[in-house]
C-alpha positions as CSV (number, residue, x, y, z in Angstrom):
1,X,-32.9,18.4,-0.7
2,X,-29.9,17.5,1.8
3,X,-28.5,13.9,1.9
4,X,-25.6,12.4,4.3
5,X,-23.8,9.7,3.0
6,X,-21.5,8.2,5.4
7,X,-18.5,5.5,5.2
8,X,-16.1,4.0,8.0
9,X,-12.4,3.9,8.7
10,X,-10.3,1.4,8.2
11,X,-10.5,-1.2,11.1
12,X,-9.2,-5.0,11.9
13,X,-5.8,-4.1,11.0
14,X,-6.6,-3.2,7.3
15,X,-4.8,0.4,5.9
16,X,-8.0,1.4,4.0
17,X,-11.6,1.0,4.0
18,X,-13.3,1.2,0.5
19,X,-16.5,2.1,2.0
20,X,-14.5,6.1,3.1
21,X,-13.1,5.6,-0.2
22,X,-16.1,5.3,-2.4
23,X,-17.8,7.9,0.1
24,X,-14.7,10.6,-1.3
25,X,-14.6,9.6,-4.3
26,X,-18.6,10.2,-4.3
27,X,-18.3,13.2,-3.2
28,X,-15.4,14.5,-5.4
29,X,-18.0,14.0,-8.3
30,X,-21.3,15.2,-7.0
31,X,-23.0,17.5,-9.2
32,X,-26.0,18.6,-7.4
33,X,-28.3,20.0,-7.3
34,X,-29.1,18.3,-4.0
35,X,-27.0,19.2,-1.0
36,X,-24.4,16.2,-0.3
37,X,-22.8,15.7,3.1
38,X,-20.5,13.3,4.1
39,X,-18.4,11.9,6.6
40,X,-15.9,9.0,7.7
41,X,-17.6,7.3,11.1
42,X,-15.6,5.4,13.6
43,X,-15.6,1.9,13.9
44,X,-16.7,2.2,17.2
45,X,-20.1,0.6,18.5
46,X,-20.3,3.0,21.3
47,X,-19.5,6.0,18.7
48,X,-21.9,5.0,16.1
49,X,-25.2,4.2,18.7
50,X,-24.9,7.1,21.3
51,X,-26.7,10.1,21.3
52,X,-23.9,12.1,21.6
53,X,-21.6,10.6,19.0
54,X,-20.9,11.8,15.5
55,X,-23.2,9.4,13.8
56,X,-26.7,10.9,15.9
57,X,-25.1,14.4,15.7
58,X,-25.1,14.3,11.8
59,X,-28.6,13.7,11.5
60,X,-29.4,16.9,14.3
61,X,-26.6,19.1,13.1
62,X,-27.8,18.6,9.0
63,X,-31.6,17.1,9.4
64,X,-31.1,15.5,5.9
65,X,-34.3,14.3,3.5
66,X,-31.8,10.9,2.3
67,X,-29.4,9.5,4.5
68,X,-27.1,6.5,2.7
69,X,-24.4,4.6,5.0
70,X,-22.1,2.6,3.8
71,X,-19.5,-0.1,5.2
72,X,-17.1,-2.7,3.8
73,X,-18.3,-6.5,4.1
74,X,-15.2,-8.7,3.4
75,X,-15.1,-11.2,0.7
76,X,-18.9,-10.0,-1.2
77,X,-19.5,-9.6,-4.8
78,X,-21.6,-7.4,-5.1
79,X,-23.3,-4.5,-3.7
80,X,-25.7,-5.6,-0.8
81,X,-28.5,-3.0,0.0
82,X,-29.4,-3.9,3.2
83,X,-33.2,-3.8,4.1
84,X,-32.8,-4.8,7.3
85,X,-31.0,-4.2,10.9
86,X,-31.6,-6.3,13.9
87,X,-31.2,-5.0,17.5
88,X,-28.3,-7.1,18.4
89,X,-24.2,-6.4,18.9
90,X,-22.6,-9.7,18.8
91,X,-18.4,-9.3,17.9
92,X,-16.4,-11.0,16.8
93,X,-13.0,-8.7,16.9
94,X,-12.8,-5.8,19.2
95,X,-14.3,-2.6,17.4
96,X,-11.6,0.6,17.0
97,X,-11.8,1.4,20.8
98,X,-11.6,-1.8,21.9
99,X,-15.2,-2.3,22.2
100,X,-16.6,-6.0,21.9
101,X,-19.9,-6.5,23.0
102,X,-22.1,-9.4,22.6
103,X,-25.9,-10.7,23.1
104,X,-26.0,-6.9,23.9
105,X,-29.0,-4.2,22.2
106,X,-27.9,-1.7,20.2
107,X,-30.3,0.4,21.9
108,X,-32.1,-0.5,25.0
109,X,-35.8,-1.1,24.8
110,X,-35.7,-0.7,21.2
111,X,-37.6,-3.1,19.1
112,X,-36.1,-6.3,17.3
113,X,-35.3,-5.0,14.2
114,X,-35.6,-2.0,11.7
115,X,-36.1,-1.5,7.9
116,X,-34.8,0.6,5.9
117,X,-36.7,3.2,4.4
118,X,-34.7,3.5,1.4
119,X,-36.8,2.0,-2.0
120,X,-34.3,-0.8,-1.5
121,X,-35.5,-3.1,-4.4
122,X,-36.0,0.2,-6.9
123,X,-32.2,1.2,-5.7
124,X,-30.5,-2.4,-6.6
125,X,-32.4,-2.9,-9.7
126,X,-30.7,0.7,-11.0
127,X,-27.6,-0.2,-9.8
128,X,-27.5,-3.3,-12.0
129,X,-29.0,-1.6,-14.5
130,X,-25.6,1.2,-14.3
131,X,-23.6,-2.3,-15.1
132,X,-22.9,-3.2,-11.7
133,X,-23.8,-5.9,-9.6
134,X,-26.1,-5.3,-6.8
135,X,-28.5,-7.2,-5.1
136,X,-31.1,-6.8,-2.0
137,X,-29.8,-8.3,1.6
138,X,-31.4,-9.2,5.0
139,X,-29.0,-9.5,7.2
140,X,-26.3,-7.0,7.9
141,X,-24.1,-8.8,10.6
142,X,-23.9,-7.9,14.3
143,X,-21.0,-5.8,13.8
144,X,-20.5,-1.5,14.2
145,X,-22.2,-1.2,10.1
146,X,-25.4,-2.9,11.7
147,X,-25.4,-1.0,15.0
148,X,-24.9,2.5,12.8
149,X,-27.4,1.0,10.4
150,X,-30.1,0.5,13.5
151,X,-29.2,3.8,15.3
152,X,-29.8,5.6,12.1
153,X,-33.7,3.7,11.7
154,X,-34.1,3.7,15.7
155,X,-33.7,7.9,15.4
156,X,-35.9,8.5,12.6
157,X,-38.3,6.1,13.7
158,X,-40.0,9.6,14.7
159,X,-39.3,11.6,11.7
160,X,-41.4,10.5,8.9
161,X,-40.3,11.1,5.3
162,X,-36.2,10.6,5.1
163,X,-35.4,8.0,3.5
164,X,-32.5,5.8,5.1
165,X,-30.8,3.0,5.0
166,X,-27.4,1.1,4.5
167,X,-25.1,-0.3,1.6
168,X,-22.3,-3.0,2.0
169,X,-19.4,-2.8,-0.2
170,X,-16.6,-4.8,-1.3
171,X,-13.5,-4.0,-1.3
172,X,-11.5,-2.0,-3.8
173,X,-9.9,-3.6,-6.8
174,X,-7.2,-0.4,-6.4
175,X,-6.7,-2.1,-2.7
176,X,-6.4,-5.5,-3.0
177,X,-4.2,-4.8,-6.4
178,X,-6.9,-7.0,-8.5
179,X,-8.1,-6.6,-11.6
180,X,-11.6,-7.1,-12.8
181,X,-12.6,-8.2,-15.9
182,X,-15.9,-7.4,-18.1
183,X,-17.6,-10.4,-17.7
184,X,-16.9,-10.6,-14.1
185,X,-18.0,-7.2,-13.5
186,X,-21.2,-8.2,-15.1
187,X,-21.3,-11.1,-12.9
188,X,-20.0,-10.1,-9.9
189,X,-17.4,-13.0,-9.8
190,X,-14.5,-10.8,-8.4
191,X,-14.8,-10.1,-4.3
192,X,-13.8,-6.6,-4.9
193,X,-15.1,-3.7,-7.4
194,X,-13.3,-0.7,-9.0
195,X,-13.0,2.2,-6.4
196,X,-15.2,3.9,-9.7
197,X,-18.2,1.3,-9.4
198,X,-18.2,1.5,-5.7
199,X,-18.6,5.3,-5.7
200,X,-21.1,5.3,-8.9
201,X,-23.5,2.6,-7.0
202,X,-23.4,5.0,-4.2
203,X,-24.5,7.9,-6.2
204,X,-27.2,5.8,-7.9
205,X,-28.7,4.9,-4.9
206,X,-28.7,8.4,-3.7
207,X,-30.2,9.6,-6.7
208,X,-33.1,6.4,-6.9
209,X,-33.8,7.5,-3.1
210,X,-34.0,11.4,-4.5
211,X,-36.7,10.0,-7.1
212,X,-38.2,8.0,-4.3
213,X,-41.6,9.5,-5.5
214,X,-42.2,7.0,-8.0
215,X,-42.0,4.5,-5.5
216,X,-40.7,1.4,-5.3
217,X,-40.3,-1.7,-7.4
218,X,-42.6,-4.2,-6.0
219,X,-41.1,-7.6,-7.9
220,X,-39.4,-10.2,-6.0
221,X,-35.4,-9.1,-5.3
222,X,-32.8,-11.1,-6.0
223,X,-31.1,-12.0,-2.3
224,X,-27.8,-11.4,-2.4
225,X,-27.3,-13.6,-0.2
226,X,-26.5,-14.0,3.4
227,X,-24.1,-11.3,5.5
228,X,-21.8,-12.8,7.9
């Protein structure tokens, strides 16, 4: 099987984005056997939506079974799999190329919102299960991560079988110069996660969406609360 896995540049002045980071960092350990392809987007809602831009042309140039994006949410936890993406661009800071729409669709005609097709619940529970915190979200802003993450469902709307969806981050505990300790990992008390965690909750989700067959949990999630 083929999966992308996608992260984002750095934007709103920051040096780094943990999100490319973690996506390396994934990638630098990937075993196989499944095909892994990745890739740093732009933070650019025109970029990330069009036909034409690198985001769409992944999914035509690579037609992958398991498509994971990820993106850096300020100030979280935890690791948010997001189960849903709403129709809507609303920003607040101007995107990389100086983009900043608002009340505006992601993609015209389009309905209100999208889920992902990832086993979302199965995917957090084994991520807290690997030690790391990780929780199911429903909201995932109005910002570029949930205009990629409505693009992506919008174009496989017709392609039955991938599984896709998107993951929020934290930030890095190697970027913010942090330090985490045991207890808060287990707790997610710290708003940033080793640069390890990040890239192993990535690869767990990857490999719970690979083992999709034995479908997904069907308990109540813990919310990890709202996105803003």
């Amino acid at each position: 099987m083929k999966v992308l896995v996608t992260g984002f540049e750095p934007f709103g002045g920051d040096a780094v984005n943990s999100s490319a980071d973690a996506v390396a960092a994934l990638a630098e350990g990937w075993a196989g056997p499944d095909e892994l392809v990745t890739a740093v987007l732009p933070v650019a809602f025109d970029q990330v939506r069009s036909a034409d831009g690198p985001l769409l042309r992944l999914l035509d140039e690579h037609a992958p079974d398991v498509v994971v994006a990820a993106g850096l949410a300020d100030g979280i936890t935890q690791i948010r799999i997001e189960r849903v993406a709403i129709n809507l661009m609303d920003a607040r800071i101007p995107d990389n190329d100086g983009g900043q729409p608002v009340d505006a669709p992601v993609a015209d005609g389009g309905p209100l919102a999208r889920f992902a097709t990832l086993p979302v619940k199965a995917a957090a529970a084994a991520v807290r299960e690997a030690g790391i915190p990780a929780g199911v979200s429903y909201s995932a802003g109005t910002y570029v991560c949930n205009a990629s993450f409505y693009a992506v469902q919008h174009a496989l709307a017709e392609r039955p079988g991938v599984l896709s969806g998107f993951v929020h981050v934290p930030r890095s505990t190697e970027e913010v110069g942090g330090t985490v300790s045991a207890s808060a990992l287990a707790d997610g008390g710290e708003p940033h996660l080793p640069l390890e965690a990040l890239a192993r909750a990535l690869a767990v989700v990857v490999r719970t969406a690979l083992a999709a067959a034995r479908g997904d949990v069907t308990e109540p999630a813990a919310p990890a609360g709202a996105m803003y």
